[in-house]
C-alpha positions in Angstrom: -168.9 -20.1 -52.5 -165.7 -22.1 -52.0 -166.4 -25.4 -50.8 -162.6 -26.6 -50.0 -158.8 -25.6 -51.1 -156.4 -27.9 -52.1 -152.4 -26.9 -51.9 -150.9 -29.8 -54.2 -146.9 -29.8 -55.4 -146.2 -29.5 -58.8 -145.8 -33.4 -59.4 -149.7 -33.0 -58.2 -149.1 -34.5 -54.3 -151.4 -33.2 -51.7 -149.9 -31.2 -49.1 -153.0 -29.6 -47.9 -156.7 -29.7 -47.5 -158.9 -27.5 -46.2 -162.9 -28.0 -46.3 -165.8 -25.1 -45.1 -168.8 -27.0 -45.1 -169.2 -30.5 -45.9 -166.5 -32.7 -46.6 -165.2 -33.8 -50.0 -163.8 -36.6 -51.5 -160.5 -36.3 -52.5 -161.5 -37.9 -55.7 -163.3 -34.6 -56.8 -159.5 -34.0 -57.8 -159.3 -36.9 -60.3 -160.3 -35.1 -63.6 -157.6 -32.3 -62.5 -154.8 -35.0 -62.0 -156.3 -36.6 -65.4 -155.4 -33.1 -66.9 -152.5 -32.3 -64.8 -150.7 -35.8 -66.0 -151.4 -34.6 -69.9 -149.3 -31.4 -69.3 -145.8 -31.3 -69.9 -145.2 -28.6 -67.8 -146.6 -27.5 -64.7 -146.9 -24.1 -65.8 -149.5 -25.3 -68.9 -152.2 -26.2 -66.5 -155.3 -25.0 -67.7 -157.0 -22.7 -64.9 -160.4 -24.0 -64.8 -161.5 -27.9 -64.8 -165.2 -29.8 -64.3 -165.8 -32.4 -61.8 -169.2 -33.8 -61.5 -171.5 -30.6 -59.8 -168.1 -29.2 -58.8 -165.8 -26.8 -61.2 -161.8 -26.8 -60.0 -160.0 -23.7 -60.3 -156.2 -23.2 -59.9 -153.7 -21.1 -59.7 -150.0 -21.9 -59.9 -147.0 -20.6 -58.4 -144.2 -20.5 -56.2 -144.4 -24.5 -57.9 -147.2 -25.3 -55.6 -151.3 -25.7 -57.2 -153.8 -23.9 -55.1 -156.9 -25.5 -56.0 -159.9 -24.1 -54.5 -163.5 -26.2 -55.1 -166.9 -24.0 -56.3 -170.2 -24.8 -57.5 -170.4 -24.8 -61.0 -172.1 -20.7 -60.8 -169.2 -18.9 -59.1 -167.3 -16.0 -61.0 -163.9 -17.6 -62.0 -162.2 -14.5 -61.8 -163.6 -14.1 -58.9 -161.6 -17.2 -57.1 -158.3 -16.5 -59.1 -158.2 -13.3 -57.6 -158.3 -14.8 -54.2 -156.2 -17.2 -54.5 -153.3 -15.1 -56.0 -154.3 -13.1 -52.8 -153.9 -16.2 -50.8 -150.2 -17.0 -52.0 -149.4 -13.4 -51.8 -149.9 -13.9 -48.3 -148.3 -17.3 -47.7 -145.1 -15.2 -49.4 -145.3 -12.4 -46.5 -146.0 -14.8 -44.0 -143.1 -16.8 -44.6 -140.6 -15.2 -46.5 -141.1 -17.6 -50.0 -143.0 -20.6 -50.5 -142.9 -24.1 -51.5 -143.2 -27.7 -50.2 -140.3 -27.1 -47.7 -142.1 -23.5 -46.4 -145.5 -25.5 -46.4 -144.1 -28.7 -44.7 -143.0 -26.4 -42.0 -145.3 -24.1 -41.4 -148.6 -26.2 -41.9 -150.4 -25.2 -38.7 -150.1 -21.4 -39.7 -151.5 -22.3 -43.4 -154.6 -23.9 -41.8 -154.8 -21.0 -39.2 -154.3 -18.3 -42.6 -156.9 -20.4 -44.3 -159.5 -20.4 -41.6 -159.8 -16.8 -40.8 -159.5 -15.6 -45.0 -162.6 -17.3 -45.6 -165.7 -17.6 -43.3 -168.0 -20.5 -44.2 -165.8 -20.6 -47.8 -166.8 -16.5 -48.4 -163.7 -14.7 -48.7 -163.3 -12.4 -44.8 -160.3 -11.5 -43.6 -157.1 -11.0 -46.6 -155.4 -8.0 -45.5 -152.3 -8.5 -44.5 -152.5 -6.3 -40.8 -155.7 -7.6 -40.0 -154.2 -11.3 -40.1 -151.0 -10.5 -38.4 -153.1 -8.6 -35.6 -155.1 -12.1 -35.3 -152.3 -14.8 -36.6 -149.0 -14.2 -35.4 -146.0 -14.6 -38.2 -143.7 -17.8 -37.4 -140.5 -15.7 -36.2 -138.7 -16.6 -33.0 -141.1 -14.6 -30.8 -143.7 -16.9 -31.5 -141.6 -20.3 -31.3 -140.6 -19.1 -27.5 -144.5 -18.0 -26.7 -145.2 -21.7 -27.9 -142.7 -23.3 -26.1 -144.0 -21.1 -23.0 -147.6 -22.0 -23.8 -148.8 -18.6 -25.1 -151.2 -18.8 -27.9 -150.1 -17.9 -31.8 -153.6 -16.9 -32.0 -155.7 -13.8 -30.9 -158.7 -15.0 -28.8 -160.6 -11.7 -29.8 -160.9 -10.1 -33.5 -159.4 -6.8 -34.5 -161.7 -3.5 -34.0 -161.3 -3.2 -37.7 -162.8 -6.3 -38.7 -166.4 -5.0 -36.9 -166.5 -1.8 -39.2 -166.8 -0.2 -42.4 -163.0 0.4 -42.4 -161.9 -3.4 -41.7 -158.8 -3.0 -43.7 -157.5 -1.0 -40.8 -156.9 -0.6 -37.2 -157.8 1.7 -34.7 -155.4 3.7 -32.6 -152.4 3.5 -34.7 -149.4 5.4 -33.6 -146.0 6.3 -35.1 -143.4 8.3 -33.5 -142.4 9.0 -37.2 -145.2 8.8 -39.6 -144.4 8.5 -43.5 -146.1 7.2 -46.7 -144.6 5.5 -49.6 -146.1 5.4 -53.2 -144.5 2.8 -55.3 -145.6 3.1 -59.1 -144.0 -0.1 -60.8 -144.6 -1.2 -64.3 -144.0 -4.2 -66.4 -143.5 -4.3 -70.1 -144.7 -7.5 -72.0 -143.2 -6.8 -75.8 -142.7 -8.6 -78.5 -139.9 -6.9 -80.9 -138.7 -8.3 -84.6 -135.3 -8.5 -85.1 -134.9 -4.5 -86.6 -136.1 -3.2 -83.5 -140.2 -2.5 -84.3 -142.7 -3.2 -82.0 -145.2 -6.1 -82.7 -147.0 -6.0 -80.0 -146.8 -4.2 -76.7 -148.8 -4.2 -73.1 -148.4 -2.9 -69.8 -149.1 -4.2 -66.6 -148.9 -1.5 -63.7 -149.1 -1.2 -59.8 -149.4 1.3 -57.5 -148.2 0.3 -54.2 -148.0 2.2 -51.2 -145.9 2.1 -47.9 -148.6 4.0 -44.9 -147.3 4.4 -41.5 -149.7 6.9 -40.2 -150.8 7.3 -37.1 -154.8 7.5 -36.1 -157.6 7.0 -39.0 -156.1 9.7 -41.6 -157.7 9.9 -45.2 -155.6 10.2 -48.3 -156.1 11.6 -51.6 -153.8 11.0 -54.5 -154.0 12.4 -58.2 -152.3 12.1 -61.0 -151.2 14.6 -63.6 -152.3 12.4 -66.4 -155.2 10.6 -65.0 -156.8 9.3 -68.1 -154.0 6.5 -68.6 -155.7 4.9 -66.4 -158.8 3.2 -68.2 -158.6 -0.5 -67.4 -158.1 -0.4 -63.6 -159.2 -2.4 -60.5 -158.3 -0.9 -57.0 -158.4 -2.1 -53.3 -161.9 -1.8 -51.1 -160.6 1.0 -49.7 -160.9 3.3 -52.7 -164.2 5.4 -52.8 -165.2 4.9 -56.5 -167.3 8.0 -56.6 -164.6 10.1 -56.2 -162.5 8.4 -58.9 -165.5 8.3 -61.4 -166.3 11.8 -60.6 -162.6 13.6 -60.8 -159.9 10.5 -61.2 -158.7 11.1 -57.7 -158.0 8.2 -55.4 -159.5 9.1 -51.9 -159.1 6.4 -49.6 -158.5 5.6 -45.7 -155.5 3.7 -46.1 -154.2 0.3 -44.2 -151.5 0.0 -42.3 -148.4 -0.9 -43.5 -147.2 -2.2 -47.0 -150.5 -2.6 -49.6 -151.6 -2.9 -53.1 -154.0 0.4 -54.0 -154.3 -0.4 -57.5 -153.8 -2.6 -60.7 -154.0 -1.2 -64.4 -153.5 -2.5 -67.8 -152.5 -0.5 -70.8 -153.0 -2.3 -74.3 -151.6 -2.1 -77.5 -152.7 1.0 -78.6 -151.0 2.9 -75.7 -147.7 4.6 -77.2 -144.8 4.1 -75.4 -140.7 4.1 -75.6 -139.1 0.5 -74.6 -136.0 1.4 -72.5 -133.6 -0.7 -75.1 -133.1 -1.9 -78.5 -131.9 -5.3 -79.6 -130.6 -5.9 -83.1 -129.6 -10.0 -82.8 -128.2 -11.5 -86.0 -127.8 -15.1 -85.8 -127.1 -17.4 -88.7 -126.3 -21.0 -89.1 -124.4 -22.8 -91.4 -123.7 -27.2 -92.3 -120.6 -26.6 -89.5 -121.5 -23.9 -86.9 -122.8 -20.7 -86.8 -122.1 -16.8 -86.0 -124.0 -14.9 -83.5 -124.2 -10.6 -83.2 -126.1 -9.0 -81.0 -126.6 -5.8 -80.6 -128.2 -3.7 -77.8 -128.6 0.5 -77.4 -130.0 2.5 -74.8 -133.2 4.4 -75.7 -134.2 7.7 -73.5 -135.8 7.1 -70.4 -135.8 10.0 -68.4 -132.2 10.1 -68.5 -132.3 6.6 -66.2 -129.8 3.9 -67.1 -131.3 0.7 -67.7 -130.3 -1.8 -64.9 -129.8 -5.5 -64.0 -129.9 -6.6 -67.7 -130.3 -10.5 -68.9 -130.8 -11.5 -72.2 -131.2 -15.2 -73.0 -131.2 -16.9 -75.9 -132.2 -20.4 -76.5 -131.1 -22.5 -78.9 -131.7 -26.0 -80.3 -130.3 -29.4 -79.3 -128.0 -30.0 -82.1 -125.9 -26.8 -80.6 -123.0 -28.0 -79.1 -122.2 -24.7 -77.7 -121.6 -21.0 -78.1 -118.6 -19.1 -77.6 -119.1 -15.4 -77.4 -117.0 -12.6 -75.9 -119.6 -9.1 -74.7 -118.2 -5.7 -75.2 -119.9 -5.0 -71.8 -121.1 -7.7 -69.0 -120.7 -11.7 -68.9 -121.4 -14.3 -70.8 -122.1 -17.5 -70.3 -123.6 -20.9 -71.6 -126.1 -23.3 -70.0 -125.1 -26.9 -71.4 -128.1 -28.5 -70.3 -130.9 -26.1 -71.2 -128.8 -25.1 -74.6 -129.1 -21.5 -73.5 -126.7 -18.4 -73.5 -126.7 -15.6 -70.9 -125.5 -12.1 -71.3 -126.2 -10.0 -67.8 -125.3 -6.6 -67.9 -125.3 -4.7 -64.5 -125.8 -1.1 -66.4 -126.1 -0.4 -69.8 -123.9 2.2 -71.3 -125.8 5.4 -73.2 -123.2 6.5 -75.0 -122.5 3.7 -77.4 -124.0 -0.2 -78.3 -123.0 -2.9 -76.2 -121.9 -6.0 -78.5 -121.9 -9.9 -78.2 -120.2 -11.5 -81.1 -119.1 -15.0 -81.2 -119.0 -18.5 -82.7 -121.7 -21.5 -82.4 -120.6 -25.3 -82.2 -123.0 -28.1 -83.4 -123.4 -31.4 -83.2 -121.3 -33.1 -86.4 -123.7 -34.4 -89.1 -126.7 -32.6 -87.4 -128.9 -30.5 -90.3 -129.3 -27.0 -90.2 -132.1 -25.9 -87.7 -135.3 -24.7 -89.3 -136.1 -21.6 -87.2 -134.5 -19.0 -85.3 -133.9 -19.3 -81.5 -135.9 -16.5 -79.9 -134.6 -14.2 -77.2 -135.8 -12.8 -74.1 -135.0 -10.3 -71.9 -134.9 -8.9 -68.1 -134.1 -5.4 -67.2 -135.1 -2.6 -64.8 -135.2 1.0 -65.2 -135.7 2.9 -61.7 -137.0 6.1 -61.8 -139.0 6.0 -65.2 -142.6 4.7 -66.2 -143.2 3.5 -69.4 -146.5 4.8 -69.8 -145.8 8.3 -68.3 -147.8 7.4 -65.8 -146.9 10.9 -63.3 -148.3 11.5 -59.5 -149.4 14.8 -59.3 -149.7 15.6 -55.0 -150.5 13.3 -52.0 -152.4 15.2 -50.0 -153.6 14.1 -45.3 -156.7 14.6 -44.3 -158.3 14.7 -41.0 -154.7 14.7 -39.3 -152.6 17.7 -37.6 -149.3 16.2 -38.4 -147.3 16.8 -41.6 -145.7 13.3 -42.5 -142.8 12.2 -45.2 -143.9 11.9 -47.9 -142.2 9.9 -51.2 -142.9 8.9 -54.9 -141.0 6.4 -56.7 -141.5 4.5 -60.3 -140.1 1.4 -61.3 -140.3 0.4 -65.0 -139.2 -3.8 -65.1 -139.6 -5.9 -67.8 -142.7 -8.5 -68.1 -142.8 -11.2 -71.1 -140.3 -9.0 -73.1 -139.1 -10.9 -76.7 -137.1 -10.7 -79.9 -137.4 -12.6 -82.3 -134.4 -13.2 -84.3 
């Protein structure tokens, strides 16, 4: 499966290198660096790339390259997967991630990188399962080093010998509770009257278990057939979702990912907001007029708004006063932000202003596109609705909680 991982910084340094069977000369990397130094952004790396009998696949973020090695007849997908799973973990572990977090903490990334994969074959990735073997880096652990305790288990978790390895045994919670977490983000692209040119959504459904013993869970939904396009965590019996789209599943412990969906174009839904920008240039300047309203969500306000606009070079800058929020203007990215803590539902919110440009400069040829950021709490864009959580196998009656979470994804206007 995977012969070695590479962690690289964004410039394309190795940091780290970690081989499973045989090892590899670093120059298996070349025809990656050959493509990484073509790029002009980090974040335009293409995912897969050949070397020799070897195919390199990477993922990028948290601006670090985790590169793992395969043989040329290994699922991609398949090793994307993991190693988003992989930095999802490095993020826990540590708190956030980067050169600095990896510089520090490099012993625990070989120790995390050992026990995920067993002879390159993906083993241990759930997050209690690690922690039970691979003690986070907090001060607890610094004093047991210091003392000569071991950060390591010397014996495996009971869970990782049976057919439940995502979990335990012999939990207990003085106060048992458990969490669903429904969020979902928008990716839209929006002209500049307000129609919808394309629209997607990328959903979650997170949980938050702190149950005591082995009990099993089922959760349905009211409207069940939403979710078409879905991919769900080992712990879900399939039969039971192909048979009657309920999710019955013996849950880990702790904080955990049950499921991922995507919704396509064709699904109908109501974006939160609508943004009428009018933007026009002229031989000495410009005008800019944006305007935003609040569309129904459930009666929940949209929150933590930011919409950015960037414009070209010859813009000196822009000068803009909000009938709600902030504004402000980036001189080195050309860009102006309007942040909006909650926006009002009984009237449109207003940003009307002046642009500056660069004397003798010629009037730019197309319109600066805007993006936005918002969050609506309370509210899912698809309509997405839990019906009951129901316990099984356990005498106790726990807390029990839904929430949903609408954010936005790779949300545009086009002006």
């Amino acid at each position: 499966m995977i012969q070695s991982v590479y962690i690289l910084s964004a410039s394309g340094d190795i940091l780290i290198e970690k081989h499973y069977r045989n090892t590899i000369s670093k120059t298996v990397l070349d025809p990656w660096l050959d493509e990484h130094h073509k790029c002009s952004a980090p974040d335009q790396m293409t995912p897969i790339c050949r070397s020799n009998k070897f195919t390199l696949i990477n993922i990028f973020r948290e601006n670090l390259f985790l590169i793992a090695v395969v043989p040329r007849d290994v699922s991609p997908l398949f090793i994307i997967e993991f190693l988003h799973r992989a930095m999802d973990i490095f993020v826990d572990y540590f708190g956030t991630m980067g050169e600095a977090a990896i510089n520090k903490y490099t012993l625990t990334v070989y120790q995390l990188l050992e026990e995920m994969l067993d002879n390159g074959f993906p083993l241990a990735t759930e997050l209690n399962v690690l922690k039970e073997m691979i003690r986070p880096p907090t001060w607890t652990a610094v004093f047991d080093s210091v003392t000569g305790s071991k950060g390591v288990r010397e014996k495996l978790p009971t869970g990782v010998s049976t057919n439940t390895q995502w979990r335990k045994a012999g939990v207990k919670y003085s106060s048992n509770e458990c969490f669903v977490d429904i969020v979902e983000n928008v990716d839209c692209i929006c002209d500049k009257n307000g129609g919808i040119i394309f629209n997607e959504i990328r959903g979650e459904v997170n949980c938050r278990v702190k149950l005591s013993g082995m009990p099993d869970l089922s959760l349905s939904f009211v409207n069940p057939r939403i979710l078409e396009d879905v991919s769900f965590h080992p712990c879900i019996r399939l039969q039971q979702w192909q048979g009657g789209h309920v999710m019955s599943f013996i849950p880990p412990d702790g904080a955990f990912n049950l499921a991922k969906y995507i919704l396509g174009p064709e699904t109908s839904i109501t974006v939160p907001l609508q943004v009428r920008p009018l933007i026009t240039f002229s031989e000495t300047g410009g005008k800019i007029d944006i305007e935003i309203s609040a569309k129904q969500c459930g009666g929940k306000p949209v929150e933590d708004l930011v919409l950015k606009i960037v414009f070209p070079k010859c813009v000196n800058s822009v000068n803009g006063t909000p009938s709600v929020g902030t504004q402000s203007f980036d001189q080195v990215d050309r860009a102006v932000c309007w942040e909006i803590k909650r926006l009002p539902t009984d009237k449109p919110s207003t940003l009307k202003g002046s642009i500056s440009t660069v004397p003798g400069s010629p009037k730019p040829d197309a319109q600066p596109t805007i993006t936005c950021q918002f969050r609506v709490t309370g509210h899912a864009a698809s309509g997405l609705k839990v019906n009951k959580l129901d316990i099984l196998g356990e005498k106790y009656k726990p807390f029990k909680g839904v929430k949903y979470t609408t954010c936005a994804g790779r949300y545009e206007i086009r002006s």
